[in-house]
C-alpha positions in Angstrom: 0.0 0.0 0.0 1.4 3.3 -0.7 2.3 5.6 1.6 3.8 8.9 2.3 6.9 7.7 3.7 7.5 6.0 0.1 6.6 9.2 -1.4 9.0 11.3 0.9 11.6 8.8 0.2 11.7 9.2 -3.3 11.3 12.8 -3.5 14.5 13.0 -1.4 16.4 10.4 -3.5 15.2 12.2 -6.7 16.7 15.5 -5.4 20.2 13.9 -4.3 20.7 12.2 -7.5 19.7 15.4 -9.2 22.6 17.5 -7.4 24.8 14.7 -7.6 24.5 14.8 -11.5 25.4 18.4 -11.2 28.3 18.2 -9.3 29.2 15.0 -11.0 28.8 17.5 -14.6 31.2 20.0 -13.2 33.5 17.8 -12.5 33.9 16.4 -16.0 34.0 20.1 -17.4 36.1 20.9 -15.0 39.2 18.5 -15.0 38.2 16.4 -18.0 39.8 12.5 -18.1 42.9 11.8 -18.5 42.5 9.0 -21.2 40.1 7.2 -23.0 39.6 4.1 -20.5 38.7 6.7 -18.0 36.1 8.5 -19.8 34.5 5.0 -21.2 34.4 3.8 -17.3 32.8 7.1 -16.1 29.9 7.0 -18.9 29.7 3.1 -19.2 29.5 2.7 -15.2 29.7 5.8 -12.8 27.1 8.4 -14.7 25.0 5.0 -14.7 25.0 4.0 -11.7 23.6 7.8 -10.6 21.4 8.7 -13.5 19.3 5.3 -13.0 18.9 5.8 -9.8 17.2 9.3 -10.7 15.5 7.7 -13.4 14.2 4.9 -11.1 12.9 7.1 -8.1 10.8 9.6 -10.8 9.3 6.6 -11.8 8.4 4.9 -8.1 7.2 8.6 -7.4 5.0 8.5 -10.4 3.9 5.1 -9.8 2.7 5.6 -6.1 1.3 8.9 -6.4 -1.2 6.9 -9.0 -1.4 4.0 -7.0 -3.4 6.7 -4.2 -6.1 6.6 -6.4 -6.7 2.7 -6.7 -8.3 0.0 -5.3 -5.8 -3.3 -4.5 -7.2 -5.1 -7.7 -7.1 -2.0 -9.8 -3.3 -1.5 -8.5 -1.9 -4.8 -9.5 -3.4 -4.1 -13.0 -2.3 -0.8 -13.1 1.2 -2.0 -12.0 1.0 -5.0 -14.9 0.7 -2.2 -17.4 3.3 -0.7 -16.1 5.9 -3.6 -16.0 4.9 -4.5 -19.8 5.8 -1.2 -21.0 9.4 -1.8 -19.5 9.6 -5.8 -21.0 8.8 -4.2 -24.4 11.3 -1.3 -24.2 14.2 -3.9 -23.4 13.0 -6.0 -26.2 13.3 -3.7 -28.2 17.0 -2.7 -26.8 17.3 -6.6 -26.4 21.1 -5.7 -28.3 22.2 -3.3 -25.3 20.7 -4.8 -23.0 22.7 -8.1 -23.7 25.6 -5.7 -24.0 24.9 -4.6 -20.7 24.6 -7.9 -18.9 27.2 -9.7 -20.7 29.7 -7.0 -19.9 30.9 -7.0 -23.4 33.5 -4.1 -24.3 34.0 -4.2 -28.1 32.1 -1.6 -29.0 32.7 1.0 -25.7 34.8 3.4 -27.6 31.8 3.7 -30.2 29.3 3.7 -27.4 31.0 5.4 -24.5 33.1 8.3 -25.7 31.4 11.9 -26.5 32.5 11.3 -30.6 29.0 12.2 -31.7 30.3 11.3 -35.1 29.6 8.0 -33.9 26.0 8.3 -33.3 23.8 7.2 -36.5 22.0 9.9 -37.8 18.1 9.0 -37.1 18.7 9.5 -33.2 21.5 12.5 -33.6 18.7 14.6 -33.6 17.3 13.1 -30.0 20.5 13.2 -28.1 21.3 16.5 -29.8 18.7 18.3 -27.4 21.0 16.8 -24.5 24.0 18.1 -22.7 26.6 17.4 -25.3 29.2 18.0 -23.0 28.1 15.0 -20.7 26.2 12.6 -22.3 27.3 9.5 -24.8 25.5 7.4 -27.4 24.9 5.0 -24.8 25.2 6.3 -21.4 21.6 6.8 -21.3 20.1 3.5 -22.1 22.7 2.1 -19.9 20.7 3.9 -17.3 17.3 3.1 -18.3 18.3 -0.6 -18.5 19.6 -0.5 -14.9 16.9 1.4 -13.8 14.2 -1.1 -15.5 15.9 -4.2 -13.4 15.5 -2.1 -10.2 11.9 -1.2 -11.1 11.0 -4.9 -12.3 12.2 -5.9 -9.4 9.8 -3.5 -7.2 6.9 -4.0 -8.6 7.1 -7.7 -8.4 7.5 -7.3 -4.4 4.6 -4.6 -4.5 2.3 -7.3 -6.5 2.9 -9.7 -4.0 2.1 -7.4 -1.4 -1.3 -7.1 -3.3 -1.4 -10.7 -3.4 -0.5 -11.6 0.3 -2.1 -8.7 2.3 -1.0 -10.8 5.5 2.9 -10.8 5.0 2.6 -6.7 4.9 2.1 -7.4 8.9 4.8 -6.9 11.5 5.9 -9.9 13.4 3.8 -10.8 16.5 6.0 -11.3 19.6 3.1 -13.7 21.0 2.9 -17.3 20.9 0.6 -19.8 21.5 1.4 -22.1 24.7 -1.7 -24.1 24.9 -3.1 -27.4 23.3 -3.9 -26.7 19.6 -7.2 -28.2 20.6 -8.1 -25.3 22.4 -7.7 -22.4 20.0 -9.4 -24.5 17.0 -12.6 -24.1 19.7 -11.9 -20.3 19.8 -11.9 -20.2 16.5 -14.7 -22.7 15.4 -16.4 -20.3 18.5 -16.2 -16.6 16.9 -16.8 -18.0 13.4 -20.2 -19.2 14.5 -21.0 -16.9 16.1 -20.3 -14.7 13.6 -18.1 -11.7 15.0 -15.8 -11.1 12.5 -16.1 -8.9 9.3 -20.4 -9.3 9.9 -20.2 -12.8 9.9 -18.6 -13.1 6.6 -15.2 -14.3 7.8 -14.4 -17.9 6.6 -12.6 -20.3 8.8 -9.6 -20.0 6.7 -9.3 -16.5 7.3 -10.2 -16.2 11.2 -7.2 -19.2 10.9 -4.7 -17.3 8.9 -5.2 -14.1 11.5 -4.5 -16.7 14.9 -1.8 -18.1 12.9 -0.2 -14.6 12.7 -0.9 -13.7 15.5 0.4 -16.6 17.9 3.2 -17.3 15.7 1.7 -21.4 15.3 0.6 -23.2 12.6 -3.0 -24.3 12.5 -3.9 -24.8 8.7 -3.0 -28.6 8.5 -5.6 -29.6 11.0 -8.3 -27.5 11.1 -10.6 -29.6 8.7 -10.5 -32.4 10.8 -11.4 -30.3 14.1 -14.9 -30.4 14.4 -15.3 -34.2 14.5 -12.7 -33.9 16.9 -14.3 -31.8 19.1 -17.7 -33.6 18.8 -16.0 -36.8 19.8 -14.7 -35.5 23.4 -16.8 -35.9 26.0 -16.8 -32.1 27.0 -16.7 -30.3 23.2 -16.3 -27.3 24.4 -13.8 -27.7 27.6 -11.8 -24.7 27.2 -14.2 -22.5 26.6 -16.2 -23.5 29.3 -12.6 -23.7 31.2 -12.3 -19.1 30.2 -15.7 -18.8 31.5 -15.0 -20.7 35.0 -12.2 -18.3 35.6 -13.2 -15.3 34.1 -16.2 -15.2 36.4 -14.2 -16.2 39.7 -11.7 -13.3 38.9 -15.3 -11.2 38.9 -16.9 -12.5 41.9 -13.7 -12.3 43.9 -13.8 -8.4 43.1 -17.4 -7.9 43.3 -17.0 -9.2 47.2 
């Protein structure tokens, strides 16, 4: 679920990288390299490694600040359209992007040096309206690439958030010290007598909620519980076991 921590987060991180990039950019105009291998590992891996990160927090921003708006179900579809959109751009860059992950380095000093000569002429004109004093042929997509395996990443961990509401919940420091017997008559109790959610709480959910919250696991057996409990001689011994001494710790301070 999105929050405004998440959106504070990246609104800091998008203004660090930002400054970063600038002081990075002065930098460069300001001492230059001192030979070719340096300038080819500063726009093949440092400017990356920044830029993506700016790249990737603009688009977590964007994402969340949407994501206000929706319903869970409405979410994870709008997040699915998102995620395609980013398999389609690298299969489309499926060249790079093996390039990228393969660490090759044959064609660096075509893609990595500022020789705009280099650049074909259909996309001169894009990269034209950039910074030509920091920016490469490939610099960029080397930075959308990294920033699409970091977003790819997130939203699969946000869909399963959408999937598994449960897992989004803090640890509970309690545990269950009783016989398992006993809380399968709490629950099999409160489901009947329908207190939870207006009585539309199924037993598997009232089970995944004392499961959480004693820290034990009760799905296995809790199809077999009712004929268990109808076989003992007292079905319902711990409950009537809560009501014994709940009402001698009343009458001992009502006298």
């Amino acid at each position: 679920m999105t929050s405004d921590h998440v959106l504070n987060t990246a609104r800091l991180a998008i203004r660090r990288c930002k400054l970063a990039l600038v002081n990075l950019r002065r930098m460069v105009l300001a001492r230059g390299f001192p030979d070719q291998e340096s300038e080819i590992r500063f726009f093949k891996e440092i400017k990356p490694s920044v830029s993506s990160k700016l790249i990737y927090y603009q688009k977590v921003f964007g994402m969340e600040s949407m994501r206000l708006e929706l319903g869970n179900r409405r979410q994870k579809k709008y997040l699915q359209r998102e995620q395609n959109k980013i398999l389609k751009y690298m299969k489309q860059n499926r060249g790079i992007v093996q390039y990228y992950r393969c660490d090759h380095s044959h064609l660096d000093e075509k893609y990595f040096l500022r020789n705009h000569e280099a650049i074909p002429l259909e996309v001169e004109g894009i990269l034209s309206l950039m910074d030509e004093d920091f920016f490469t042929w490939h610099d960029h997509t080397f930075s959308n690439i990294m920033a699409n395996e970091l977003l790819l990443e997130y939203m699969k961990n946000e869909m399963e958030k959408l999937d598994h509401p449960e897992r989004n919940l803090p640890k509970s420091s309690l545990r269950w010290t009783g016989d398992k017997i006993e809380i399968y008559e709490l629950i099999y109790s409160i489901y009947l007598a329908g207190s939870v959610n207006d009585g539309k709480a199924k037993i598997k959910d009232l089970v995944q909620g004392f499961e959480w919250m004693f820290n034990i696991g009760l799905q296995k057996g809790i199809y077999d519980t009712q004929s268990e409990l109808e076989k003992r001689s007292d079905p319902v011994k711990y409950l009537s076991h809560l009501v014994a001494v709940l009402r001698r710790r009343i009458n001992h301070r009502l006298k």
